[in-house]
N, C-alpha and C positions, 0 to 999 in steps of 0.2 A: 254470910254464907251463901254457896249459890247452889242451886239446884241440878237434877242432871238435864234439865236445857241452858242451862248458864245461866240464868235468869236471878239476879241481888235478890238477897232476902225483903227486901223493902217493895219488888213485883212480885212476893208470894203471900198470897193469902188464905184464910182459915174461909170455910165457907161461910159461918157467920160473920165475918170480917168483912167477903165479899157481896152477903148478900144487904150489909148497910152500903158499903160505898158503890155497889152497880151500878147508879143512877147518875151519879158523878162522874164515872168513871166510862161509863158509854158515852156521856155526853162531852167530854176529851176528845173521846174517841173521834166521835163525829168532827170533830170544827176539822181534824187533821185532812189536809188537802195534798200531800206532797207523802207516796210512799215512801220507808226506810229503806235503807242501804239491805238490812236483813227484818225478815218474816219477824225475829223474835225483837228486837230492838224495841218495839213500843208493848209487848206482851207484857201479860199479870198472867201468872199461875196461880189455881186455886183448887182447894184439895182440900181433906182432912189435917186436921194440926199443920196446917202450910207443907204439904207435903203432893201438893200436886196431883196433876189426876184431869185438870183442864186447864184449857185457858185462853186469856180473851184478847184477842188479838183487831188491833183496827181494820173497819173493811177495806179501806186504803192499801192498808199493806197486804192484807188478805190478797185482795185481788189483783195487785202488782205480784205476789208469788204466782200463780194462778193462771198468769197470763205468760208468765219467763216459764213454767212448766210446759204449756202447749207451744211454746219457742223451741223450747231445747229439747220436747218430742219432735218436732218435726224436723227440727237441724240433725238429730240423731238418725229421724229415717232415711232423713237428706245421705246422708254419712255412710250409713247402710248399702244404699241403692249403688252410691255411688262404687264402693267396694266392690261389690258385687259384681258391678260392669266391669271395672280394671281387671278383675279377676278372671270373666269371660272371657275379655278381650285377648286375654295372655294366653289364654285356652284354647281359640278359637281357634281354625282350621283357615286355610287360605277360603276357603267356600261360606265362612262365618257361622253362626248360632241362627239357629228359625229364629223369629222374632216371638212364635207361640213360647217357645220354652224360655224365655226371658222371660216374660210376663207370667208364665207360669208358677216360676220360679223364686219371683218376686211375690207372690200370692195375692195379684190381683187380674181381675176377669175386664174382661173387653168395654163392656160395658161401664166399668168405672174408669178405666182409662178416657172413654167417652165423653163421661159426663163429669169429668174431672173431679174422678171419687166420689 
């Protein structure tokens, strides 16, 4: 039976369940050197009557999600910014946009422009 993270019954645990195999099971955790495809792939959920509620996830894979998060923020503001210009662009007048009301508009100040955020 899987849980509502998809997780087999055999990675869900009672917390009494989990607080015998913890030590074992962090210590899996650690030797893993090579992140999962997905965050949940090496997870154990653990809960009341294996009913979830947490779960333990290798730091490996932890911090491979972690790091594809702050990727796909900034390819999204990437993405953003970019819209935004096409979208000027098409707007703009033969004489163009101040360069203040871009930045403006963008909601960032001079100063971070600067110092590169």
């Amino acid at each position: 039976m899987r849980s509502g993270t998809g997780l087999p019954s055999e990675r869900q645990l009672g917390t009494d369940q989990a607080r015998t195999r913890l030590p074992k099971l962090v210590d899996a955790m650690r030797r893993r050197r090579k992140p999962s495809k997905s965050l949940l792939d090496n997870a154990y959920g653990i809960g009341p009557r294996r009913q979830g509620g947490a779960l333990l996830i290798p730091e490996v894979d932890a911090l491979a999600a972690v790091k594809r998060i702050e990727e796909l923020e900034a390819e999204t503001e990437d993405l953003a910014i970019a819209l935004l210009l096409r979208e000027r662009a098409g707007e703009s007048s033969a004489q163009g946009v101040p360069l203040d009301d871009i930045i403006d508009e963008l909601g960032f100040t001079h100063t971070e422009l600067q110092h590169g955020r």
